[in-house]
N, C-alpha and C positions, 0 to 999 in steps of 0.2 A: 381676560381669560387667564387663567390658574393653572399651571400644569409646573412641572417640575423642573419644565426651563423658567420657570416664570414663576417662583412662591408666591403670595400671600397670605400672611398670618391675619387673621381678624378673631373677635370673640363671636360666639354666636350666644344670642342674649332669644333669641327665638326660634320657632321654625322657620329652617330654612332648605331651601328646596335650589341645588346644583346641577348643571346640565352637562354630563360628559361629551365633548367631540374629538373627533380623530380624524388626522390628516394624512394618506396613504404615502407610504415611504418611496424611495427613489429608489430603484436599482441597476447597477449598470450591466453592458452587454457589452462585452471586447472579441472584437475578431481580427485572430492572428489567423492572416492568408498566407502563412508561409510562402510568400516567394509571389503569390496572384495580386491580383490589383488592388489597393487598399481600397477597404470597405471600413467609413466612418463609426465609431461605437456611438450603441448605443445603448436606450433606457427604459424601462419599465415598470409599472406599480402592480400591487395585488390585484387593484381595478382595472387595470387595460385587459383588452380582448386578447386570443392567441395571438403570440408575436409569430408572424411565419419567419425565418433565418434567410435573408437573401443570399443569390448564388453569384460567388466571384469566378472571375477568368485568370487565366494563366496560359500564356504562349505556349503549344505546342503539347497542352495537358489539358484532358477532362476533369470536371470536378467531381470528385468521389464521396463528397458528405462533411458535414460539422461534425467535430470529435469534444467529448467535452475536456479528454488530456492531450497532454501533449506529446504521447508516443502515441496514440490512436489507434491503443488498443485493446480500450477498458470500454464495454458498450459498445452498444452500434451508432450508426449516424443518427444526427438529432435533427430535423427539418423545420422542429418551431418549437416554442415556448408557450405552453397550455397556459390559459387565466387562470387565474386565483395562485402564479407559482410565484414564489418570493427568492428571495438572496441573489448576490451578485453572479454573473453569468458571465465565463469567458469559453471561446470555442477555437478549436486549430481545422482547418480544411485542410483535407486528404485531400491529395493528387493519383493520377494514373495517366500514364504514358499515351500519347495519341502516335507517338513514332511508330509507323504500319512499315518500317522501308529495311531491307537487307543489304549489310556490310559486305555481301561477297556470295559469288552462288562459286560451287566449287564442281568439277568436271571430273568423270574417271577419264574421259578420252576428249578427244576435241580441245579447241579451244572460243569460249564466246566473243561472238561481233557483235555489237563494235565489244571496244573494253569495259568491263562493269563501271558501272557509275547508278549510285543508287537512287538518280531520281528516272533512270531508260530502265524499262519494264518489258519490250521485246529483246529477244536475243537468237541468235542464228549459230547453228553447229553442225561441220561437218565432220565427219568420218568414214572411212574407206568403209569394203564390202564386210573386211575380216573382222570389225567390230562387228560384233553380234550383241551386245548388252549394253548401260550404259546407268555408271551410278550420277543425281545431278541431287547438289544437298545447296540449300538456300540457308544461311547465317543469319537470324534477328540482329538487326543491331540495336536493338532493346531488349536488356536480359527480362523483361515481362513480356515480352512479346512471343504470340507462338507461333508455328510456322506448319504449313499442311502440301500437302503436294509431294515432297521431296522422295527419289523415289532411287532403289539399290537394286545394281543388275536387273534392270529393266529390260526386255529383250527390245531389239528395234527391225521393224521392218524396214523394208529397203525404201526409199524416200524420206518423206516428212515422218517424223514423229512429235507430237507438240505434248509440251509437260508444263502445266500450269502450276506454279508454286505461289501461296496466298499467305500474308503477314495479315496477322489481328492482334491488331495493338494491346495495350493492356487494357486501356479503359474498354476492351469488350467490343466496339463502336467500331472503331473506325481500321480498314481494311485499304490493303494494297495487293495486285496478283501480279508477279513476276510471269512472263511465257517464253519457256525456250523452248525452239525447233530443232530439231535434231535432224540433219539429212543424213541418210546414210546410202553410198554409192549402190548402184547397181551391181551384180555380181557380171563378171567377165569369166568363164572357165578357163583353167591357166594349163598350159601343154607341157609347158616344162616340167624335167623330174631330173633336179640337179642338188647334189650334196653341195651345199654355200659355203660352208666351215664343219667344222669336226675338232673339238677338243677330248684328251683322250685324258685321264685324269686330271684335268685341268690346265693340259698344257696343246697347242694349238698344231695339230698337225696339217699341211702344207696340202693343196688340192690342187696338183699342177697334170692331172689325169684321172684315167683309174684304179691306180695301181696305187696303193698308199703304203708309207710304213711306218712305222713307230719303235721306237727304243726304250724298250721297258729299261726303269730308273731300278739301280739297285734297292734291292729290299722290296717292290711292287713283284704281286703273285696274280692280281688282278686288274681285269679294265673297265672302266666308268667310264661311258659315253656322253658325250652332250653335242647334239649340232643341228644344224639348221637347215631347210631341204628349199626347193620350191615352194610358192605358197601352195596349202590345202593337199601337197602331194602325201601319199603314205610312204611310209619306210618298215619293212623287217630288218633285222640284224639275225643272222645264223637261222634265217628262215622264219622267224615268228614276232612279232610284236614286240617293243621293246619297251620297259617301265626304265625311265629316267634315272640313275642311282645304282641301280643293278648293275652287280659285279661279272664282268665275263672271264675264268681261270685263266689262267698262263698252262699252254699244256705242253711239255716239253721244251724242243726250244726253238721252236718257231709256230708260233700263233697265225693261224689263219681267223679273220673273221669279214663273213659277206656282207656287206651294206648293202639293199636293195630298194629304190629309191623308182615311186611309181605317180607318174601325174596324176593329177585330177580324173582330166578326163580318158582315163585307162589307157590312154594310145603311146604316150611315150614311157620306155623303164631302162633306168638305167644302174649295173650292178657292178659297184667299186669292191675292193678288195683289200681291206687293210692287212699289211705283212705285220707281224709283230716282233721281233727278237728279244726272245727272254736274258738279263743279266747273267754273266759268265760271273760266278763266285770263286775265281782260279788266281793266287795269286802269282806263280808259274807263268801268267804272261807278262809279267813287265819285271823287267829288268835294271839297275842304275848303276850306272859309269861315272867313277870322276867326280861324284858329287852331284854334276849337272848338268847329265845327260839320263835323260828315262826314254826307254825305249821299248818296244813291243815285240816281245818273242816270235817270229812265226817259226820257230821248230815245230813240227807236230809230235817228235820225239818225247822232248823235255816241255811243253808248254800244256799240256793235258790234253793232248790230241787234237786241237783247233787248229786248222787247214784256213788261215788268214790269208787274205786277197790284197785288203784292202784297212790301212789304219786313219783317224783322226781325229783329231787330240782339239783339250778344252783345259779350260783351268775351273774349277769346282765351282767358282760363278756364271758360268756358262761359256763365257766368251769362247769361241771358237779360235783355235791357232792353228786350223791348216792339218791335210793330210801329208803324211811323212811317218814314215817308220820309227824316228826317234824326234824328240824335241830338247830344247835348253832348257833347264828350269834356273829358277833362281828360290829359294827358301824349299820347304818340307816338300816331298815328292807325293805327299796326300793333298796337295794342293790342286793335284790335277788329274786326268784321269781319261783315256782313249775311248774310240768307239770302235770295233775290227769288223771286219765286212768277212760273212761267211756262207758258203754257199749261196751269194747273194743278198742275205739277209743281216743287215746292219745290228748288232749285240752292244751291251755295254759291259767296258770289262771292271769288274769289282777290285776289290779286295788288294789296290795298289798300297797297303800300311802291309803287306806283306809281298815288298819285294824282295827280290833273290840278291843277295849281296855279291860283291867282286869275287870273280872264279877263282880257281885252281891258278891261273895261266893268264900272268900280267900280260898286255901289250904298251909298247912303248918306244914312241909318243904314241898317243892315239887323243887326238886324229892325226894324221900321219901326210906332209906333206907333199904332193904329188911329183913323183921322180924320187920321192927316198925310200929306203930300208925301213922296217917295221923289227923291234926288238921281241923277243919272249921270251918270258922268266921263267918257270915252273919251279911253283914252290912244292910239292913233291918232289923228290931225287928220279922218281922211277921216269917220268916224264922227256928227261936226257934220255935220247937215243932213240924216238920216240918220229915220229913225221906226223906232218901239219897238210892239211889239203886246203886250199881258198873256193872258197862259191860266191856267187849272189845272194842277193838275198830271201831268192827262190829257188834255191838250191843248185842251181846250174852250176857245173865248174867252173873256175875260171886256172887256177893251176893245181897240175897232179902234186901227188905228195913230196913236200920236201923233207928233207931229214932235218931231225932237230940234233949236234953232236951233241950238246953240253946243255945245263941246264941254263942257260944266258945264250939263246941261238938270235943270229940275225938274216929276219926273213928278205928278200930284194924282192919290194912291190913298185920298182918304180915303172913298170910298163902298165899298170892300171889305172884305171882313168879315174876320176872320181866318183864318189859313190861310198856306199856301203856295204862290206864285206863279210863273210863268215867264217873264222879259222877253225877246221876241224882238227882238234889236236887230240894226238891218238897214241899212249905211253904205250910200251913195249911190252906191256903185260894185258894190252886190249884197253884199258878203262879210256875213257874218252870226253874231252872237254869240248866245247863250243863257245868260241868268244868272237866279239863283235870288233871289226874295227871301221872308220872312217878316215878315207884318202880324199883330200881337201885339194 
């Protein structure tokens, strides 16, 4: 045989007559099963019949086709290799997911029995009467997987409600249906019609009856409601419906407003009344002694007309220090700041960075120890010669007027008891001072 693996040179000296033959070439077949079971390579000639592509397995995955590249994305899948095809043949097999199972179903209310675990596919949920809807969303936990059922504010009737949620994997095939029940209680008609809480611009007023009150914060001109009633009962405020948010005026300076507070089932109502006390903007009523005593005017003369009953004191972080007409401070007197009770209704008073500085009409000592003399200076001359009157702190006497000779007079308090005093001092010419002392 002669071929071009194989020369022979000869002379040809006659006719001669050559037989051509041909032997079908090999060609190989490689399949890369990315990750599936190895499937042996293989081979084929121009002469063999269609090769059909057998089909590998993979844990946990369908098989999605022969690729003739390697990103499996050029052409579609190839199932066989027609006769009469030539050259070498290499194939990658596509995968698609068979995980049908969810990472997590998620609840607007309830919680599911038992605890998710992705291979338990029943699930039980309760919820009281006042749930009325109910969103329930189901997580692939295969990003090709899709997920159908999953369902937002759904209403629920009262008992069983059942929501079937179904994974389809990727490979299209194979499926899984999650089932939750949903029970939702029976409805019970509720009698009660009780304000629970009450926050009045965001701060928590006290429901120890029905009489309520609030102390408007300085600089507030209006009030925002938020509270909590019985369940299913209605409420009006100042007679009519009330939107969340909405501002109600400060009118004057005491704020009425009706809370009306009505059960379910019509038969019980019950109507609170919050007091309001608008902020006093007067600095006229605080007074400071000594440094480090701030105290609370009740003249109604010199204090801007407020008829105080009742004072008590805070320091600008709220903390409460006790009712008392005057307190200690220690640093700036804006540090702190009273509350005064008037005609019943509790005010807060403003504007303490405008206190009234030291009078006309030193005392001294003051506080003034009990059984001694109390001194007075008057730094006007006209004030010599002048009488001093003592009161409470509610103006009641306590002694008639004494004379002042000189402008250094020493007043005898030692028959009073302790407490806090008011010395009306009263110059010769009418003008008149009021100063505060304390017999310890």
């Amino acid at each position: 045989v002669v071929s071009a693996s194989n020369p022979f040179g000869f002379a040809v000296t006659q006719d001669t007559i050559l037989k051509a033959t041909f032997a079908p070439i090999n060609y190989s077949i490689i399949y890369h099963t990315t990750g599936g079971a190895v499937i042996p390579d293989g081979s084929y000639t121009v002469e063999s019949a269609t090769v059909t592509l057998p089909e590998p397995t993979k844990e946990g995955y369908t098989f999605g086709g022969w690729y003739a590249n390697a990103d499996l994305s050029t052409g579609g899948a190839v199932t066989a290799i027609p006769a009469g095809s030539t050259g070498n043949k290499a194939y990658w097999a596509k995968w698609k997911s068979a995980d049908a199972t969810l990472s997590g179903i998620d609840l607007s209310a309830g919680t599911l029995s038992p605890a998710f675990s992705a291979g338990v596919t029943e699930y039980a949920v309760h919820v009281p009467y006042g749930v009325g809807s109910i969103t329930v969303t189901g997580v692939a936990n295969h990003s090709g997987a899709t997920v159908t059922g999953n369902v937002t504010d759904q209403p629920l009737a009262t008992g069983d409600n059942v929501i079937e949620i179904t994974v389809t994997a990727e490979d299209g095939i194979t499926t899984m249906t999650y089932t939750v029940t949903v029970s939702r209680d029976e409805h019970v008609p509720v009698t009660e019609a009780n304000l629970v809480s009450l926050t009045v611009n965001g701060r928590t007023v006290a429901i120890t009856g029905y009489e309520l009150a609030y102390v408007a914060d300085c600089g507030e001109s209006s009030l925002m409601l938020d509270f909590e009633v019985s369940p299913y009962a209605k409420v009006t405020v100042n007679g009519a419906s009330y939107l969340a948010g909405t501002g109600i005026p400060l009118t004057g300076d005491v704020t009425t407003v009706a809370i009306r507070v009505t059960a379910e089932t019509g038969g019980a109502v019950n109507n609170y009344t919050l007091t309001v006390g608008a902020p006093i903007n007067e600095s006229r009523l605080y007074y400071q002694r000594w440094d480090d005593v701030l105290a609370v005017n009740l003249n109604p003369a010199n204090n801007g007309g407020y008829r105080i009953s009742d004072v008590r004191w805070y320091r600008q972080d709220g903390a409460s220090l006790g009712n008392a007409d005057y307190i200690l401070i220690s640093g700036p007197a804006a540090g702190y700041y009273a509350e005064v009770e008037i005609d019943g209704a509790w005010r807060r008073a403003c504007n303490s960075s405008g206190i009234q500085p030291q009078g006309r009409v030193i005392a001294c000592p003051n506080p003034v120890p009990q059984g001694a003399s109390v001194k007075l200076q008057s730094l006007p001359e006209e004030f010599a010669g002048g009488t001093v009157r003592i009161s409470n702190m509610r103006g009641m006497p306590v002694k008639a007027d004494l004379l002042l000779p000189t402008t250094i007079s020493s007043i005898d308090v030692s028959d009073l008891v302790p407490g806090i005093y008011l010395l009306h001092v009263t110059a010769k010419d009418g003008s008149r001072e009021v100063i505060k002392i304390v017999v310890e």
